[in-house]
C-alpha positions as CSV (number, residue, x, y, z in Angstrom):
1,X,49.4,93.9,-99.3
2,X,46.1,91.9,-100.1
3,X,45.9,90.0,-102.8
4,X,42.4,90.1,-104.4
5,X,41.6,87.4,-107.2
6,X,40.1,89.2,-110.0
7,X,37.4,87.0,-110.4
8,X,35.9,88.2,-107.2
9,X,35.9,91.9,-108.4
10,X,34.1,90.7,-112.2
11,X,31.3,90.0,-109.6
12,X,30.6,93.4,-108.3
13,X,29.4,94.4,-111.3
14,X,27.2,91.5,-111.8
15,X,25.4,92.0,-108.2
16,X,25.3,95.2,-109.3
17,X,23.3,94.8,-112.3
18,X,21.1,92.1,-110.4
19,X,20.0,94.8,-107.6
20,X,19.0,97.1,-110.2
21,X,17.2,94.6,-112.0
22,X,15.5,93.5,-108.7
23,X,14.8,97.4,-108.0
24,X,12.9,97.7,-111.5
25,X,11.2,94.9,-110.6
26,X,9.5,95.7,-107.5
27,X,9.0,99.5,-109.1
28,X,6.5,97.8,-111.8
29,X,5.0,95.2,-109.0
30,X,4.0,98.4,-107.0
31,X,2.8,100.8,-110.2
32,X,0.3,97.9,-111.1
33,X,-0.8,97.7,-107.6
34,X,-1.7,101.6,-107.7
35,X,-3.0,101.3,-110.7
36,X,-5.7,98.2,-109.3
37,X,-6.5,100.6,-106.8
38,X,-7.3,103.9,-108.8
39,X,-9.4,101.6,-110.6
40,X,-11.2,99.9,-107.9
41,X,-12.1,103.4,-106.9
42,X,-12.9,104.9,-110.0
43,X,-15.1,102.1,-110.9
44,X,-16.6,102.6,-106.9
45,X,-17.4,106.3,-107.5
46,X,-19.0,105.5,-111.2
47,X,-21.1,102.9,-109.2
48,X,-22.2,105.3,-106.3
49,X,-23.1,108.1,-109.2
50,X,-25.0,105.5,-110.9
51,X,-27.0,104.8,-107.9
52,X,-27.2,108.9,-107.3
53,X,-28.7,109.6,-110.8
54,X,-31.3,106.2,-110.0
55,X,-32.7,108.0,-107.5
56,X,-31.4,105.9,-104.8
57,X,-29.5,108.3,-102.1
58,X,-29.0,105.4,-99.4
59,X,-27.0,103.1,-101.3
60,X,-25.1,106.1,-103.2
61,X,-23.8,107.5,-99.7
62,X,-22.9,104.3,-98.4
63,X,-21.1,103.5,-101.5
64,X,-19.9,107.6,-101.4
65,X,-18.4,107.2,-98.1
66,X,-16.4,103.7,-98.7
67,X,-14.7,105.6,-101.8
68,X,-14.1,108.7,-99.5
69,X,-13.0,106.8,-96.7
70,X,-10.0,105.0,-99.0
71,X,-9.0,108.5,-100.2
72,X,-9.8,111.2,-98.0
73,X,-7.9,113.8,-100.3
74,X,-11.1,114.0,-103.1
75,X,-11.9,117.6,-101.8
76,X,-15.0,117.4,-103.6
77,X,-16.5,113.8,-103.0
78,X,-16.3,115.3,-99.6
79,X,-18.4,118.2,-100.6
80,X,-20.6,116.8,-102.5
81,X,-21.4,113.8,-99.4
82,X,-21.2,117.0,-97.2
83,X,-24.5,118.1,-99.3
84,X,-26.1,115.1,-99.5
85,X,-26.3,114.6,-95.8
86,X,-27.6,118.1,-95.4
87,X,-30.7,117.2,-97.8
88,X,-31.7,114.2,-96.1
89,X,-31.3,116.4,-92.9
90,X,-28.4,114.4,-91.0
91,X,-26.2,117.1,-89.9
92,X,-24.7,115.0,-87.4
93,X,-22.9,113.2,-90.4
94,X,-22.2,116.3,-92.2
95,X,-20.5,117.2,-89.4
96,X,-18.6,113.8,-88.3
97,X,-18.0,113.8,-91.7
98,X,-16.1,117.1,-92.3
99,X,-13.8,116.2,-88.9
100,X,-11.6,114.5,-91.6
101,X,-10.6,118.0,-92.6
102,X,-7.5,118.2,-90.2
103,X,-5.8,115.0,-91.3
104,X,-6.1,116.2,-95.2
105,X,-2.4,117.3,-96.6
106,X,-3.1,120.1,-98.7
């Protein structure tokens, strides 16, 4: 029979609790990382809007399309781009543009 010493089984437990602890770990490591990035985007959609409501279309779309580009599930920043290439009259990047379409999860 094998004899095991019981101070090796006291430390299954222990590496236990330390790969938890390690797994908790890396779960908060990751939410803050998600979180950075919602707010990078948020604050890169407020900035195109503001742009959009100063009269200045260039810069908005350009900013627009970076945010859309990084998230290509916002269904209605795609829209609304979708529109604003249609006023200035570029339907050539409405149209590139809504190609995404078939790579969106829905």
């Amino acid at each position: 029979m094998i004899q095991i010493e019981t101070g090796w089984l006291l430390l299954i437990p222990i590496f236990f609790g330390l790969g938890w602890l390690a797994s908790r770990w890396d779960l908060r490591l990751e939410a803050r990382q998600d979180e950075r990035e919602r707010l990078k985007q948020q604050r890169s959609t407020f900035k195109g809007l503001n742009l959009l409501l100063n009269e200045q279309p260039d810069q908005a779309i350009e900013t627009l399309v970076k945010v859309a580009q990084l998230d290509p599930e916002t269904v209605d920043l795609h829209f609304s781009l979708g529109n604003l290439f249609r006023r200035r009259g570029e339907t050539s990047e409405q149209f590139a543009f809504i190609n995404i379409w078939p790579t969106v999860k829905i």
